[in-house]
Structures are given as structure tokens and as C-alpha cells.
Backbone bond lengths (Angstrom), bond angles and torsions (degrees), N, CA, C in turn:
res aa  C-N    CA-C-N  psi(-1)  N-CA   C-N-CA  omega(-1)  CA-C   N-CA-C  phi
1 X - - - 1.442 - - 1.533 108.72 -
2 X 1.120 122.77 103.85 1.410 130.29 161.88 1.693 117.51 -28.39
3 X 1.174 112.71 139.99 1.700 108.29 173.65 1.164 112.11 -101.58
4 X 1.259 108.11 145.62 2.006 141.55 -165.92 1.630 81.86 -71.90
5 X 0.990 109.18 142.39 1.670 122.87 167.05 1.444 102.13 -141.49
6 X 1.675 108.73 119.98 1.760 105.69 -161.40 1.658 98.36 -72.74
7 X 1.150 95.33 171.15 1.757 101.75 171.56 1.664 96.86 -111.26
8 X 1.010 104.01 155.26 1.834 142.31 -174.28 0.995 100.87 33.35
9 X 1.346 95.93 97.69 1.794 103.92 178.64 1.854 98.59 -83.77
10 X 1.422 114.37 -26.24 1.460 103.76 177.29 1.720 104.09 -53.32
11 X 1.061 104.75 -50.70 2.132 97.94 -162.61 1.444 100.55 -66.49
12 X 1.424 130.23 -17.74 1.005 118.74 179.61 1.287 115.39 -67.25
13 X 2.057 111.22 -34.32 1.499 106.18 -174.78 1.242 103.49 -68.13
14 X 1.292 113.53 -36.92 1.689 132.42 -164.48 1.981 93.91 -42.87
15 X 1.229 118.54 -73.84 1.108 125.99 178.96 1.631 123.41 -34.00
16 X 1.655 111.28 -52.20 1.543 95.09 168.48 1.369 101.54 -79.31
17 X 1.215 144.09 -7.12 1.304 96.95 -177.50 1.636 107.51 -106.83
18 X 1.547 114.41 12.62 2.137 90.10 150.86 1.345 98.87 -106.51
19 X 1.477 137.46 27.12 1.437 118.54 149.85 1.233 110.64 -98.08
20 X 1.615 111.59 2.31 1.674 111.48 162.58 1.583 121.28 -82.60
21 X 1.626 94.70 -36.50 1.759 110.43 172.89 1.487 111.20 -63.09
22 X 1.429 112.41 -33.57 1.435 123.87 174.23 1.613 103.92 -42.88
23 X 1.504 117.83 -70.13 1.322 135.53 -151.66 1.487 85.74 -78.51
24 X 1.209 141.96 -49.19 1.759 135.40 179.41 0.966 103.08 -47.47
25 X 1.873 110.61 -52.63 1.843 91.10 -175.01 1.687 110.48 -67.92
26 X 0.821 143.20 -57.50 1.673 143.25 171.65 1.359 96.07 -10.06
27 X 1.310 105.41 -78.33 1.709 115.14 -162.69 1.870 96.14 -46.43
28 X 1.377 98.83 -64.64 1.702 84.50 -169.63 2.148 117.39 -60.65
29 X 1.469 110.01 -27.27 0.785 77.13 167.33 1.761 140.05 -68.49
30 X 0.914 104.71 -8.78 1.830 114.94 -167.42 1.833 89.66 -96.72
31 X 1.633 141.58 -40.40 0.695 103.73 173.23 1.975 130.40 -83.48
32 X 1.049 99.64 -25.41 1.774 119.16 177.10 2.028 91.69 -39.46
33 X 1.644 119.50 -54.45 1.724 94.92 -160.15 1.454 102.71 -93.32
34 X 1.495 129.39 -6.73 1.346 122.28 132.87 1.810 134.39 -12.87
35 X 1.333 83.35 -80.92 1.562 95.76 168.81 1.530 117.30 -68.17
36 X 1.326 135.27 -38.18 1.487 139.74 153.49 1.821 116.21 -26.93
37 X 1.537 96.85 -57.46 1.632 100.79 -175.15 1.610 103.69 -79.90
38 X 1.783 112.31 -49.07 1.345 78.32 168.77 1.725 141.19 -61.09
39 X 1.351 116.64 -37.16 1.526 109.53 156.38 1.191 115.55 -70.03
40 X 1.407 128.43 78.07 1.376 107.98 178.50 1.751 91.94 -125.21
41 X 1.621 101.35 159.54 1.616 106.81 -179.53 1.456 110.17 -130.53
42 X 1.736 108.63 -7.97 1.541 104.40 177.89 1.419 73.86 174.89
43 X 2.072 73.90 142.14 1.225 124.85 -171.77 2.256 108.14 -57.35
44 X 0.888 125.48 -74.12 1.578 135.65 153.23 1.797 91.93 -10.73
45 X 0.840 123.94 -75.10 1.506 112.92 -138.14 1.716 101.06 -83.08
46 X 1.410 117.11 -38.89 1.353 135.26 160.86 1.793 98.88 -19.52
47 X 1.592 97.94 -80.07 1.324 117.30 -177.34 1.083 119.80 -32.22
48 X 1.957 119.72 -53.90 1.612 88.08 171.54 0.948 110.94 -108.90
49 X 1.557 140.60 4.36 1.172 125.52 151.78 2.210 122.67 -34.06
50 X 1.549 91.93 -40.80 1.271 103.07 168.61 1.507 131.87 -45.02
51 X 1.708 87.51 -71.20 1.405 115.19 163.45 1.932 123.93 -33.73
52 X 1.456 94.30 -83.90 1.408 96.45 162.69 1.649 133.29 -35.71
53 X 1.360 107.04 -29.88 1.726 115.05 -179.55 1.397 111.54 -92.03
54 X 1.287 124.69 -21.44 1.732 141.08 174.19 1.918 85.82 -77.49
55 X 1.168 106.74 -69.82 2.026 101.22 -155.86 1.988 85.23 -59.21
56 X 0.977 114.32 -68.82 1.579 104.33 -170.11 1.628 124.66 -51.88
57 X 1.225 120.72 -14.69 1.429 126.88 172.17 1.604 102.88 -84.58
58 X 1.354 114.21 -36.06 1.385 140.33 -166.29 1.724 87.52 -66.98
59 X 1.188 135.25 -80.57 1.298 148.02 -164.57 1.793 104.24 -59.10
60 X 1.432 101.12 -44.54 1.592 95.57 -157.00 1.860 87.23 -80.93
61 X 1.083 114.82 -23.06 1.915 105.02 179.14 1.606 98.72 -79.10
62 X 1.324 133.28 -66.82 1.864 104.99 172.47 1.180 114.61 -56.39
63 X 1.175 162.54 -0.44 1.467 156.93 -155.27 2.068 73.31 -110.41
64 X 1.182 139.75 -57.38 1.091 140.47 -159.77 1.526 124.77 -66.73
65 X 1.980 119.54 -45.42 1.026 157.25 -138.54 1.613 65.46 -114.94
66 X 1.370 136.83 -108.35 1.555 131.35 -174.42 1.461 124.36 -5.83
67 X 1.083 112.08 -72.71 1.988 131.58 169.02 1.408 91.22 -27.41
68 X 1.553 120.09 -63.06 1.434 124.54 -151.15 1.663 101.69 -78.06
69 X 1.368 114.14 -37.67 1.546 105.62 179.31 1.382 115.41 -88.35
70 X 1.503 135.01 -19.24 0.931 148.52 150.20 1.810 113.77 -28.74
71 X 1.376 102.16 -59.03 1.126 109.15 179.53 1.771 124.39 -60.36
72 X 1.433 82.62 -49.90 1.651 101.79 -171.58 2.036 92.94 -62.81
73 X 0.931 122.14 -40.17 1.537 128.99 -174.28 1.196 105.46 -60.17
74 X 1.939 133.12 -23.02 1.406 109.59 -169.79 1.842 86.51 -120.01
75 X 0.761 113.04 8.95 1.745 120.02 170.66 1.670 89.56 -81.27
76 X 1.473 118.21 -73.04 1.493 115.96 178.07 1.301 125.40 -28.38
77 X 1.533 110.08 -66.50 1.780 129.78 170.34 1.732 83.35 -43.95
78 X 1.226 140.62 -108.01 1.486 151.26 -146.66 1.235 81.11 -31.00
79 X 1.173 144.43 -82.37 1.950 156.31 -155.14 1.520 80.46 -31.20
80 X 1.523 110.54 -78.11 1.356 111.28 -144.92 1.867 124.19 -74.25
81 X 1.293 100.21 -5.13 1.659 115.92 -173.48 1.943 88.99 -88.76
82 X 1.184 125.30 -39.66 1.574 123.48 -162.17 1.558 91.12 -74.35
83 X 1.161 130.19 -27.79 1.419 124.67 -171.16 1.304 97.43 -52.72
């Protein structure tokens, strides 16, 4: 029996590593408004400093988690059409 040799091993790395960027952004978002409230000097600026770092951690972790399944989804489709 001949051996399977996968195809695109690049998208494969490609894939863990924005479900690694995924999990960086998480982590930074939860630590970034940490450090915000503890330096904080008024209430107003806190807020959207907050705000803004939740929607942009918020966006840049699905924008990340997507890319990565996105990918893995047309590697699958290709897998499953060669059958």
C-alpha cells in the first residue's frame, strides 16, 4: 500500500498558528483592561478605553479563529472532492 503524503503542509502550519493568534488575542484581551482599571484616573476615559479594547480584542480574536477555520474548511472540501 503506497503512503498518503498530505497536501499543503504550509496551510496546515498557517492554521495553528492564527488559532494560536486567536488564543494571544483572548489572553491580551482580558489582560490589556486589567492594567487600564488598574491605571485608571477617571471614570469617562476608563470606559472607553475599556470599550474600545473588548470590541478590538473582540474582532481581532474572530477575524483570527475564522482565517484558521476558513482554511481548514477548503483543505477539507479539496480532501473530500479527490476521494
Amino acid at each position: 500500500m503506497s503512503e498518503y503524503k498530505e497536501k499543503y503542509p504550509a496551510l496546515k502550519i498557517e492554521v495553528k498558528i492564527y488559532k494560536i493568534l486567536g488564543w494571544v488575542c483572548i489572553a491580551i484581551t482580558i489582560i490589556v483592561p486589567i492594567i487600564i482599571i488598574v491605571t485608571a484616573y477617571s471614570i469617562k476615559v476608563v470606559a472607553a478605553k475599556l470599550l474600545i479594547t473588548l470590541l478590538a480584542g473582540l474582532l481581532t480574536t474572530l477575524f483570527c479563529f475564522t482565517l484558521a477555520e476558513g482554511i481548514q474548511l477548503f483543505m477539507d472540501i479539496e480532501k473530500n472532492t479527490r476521494k
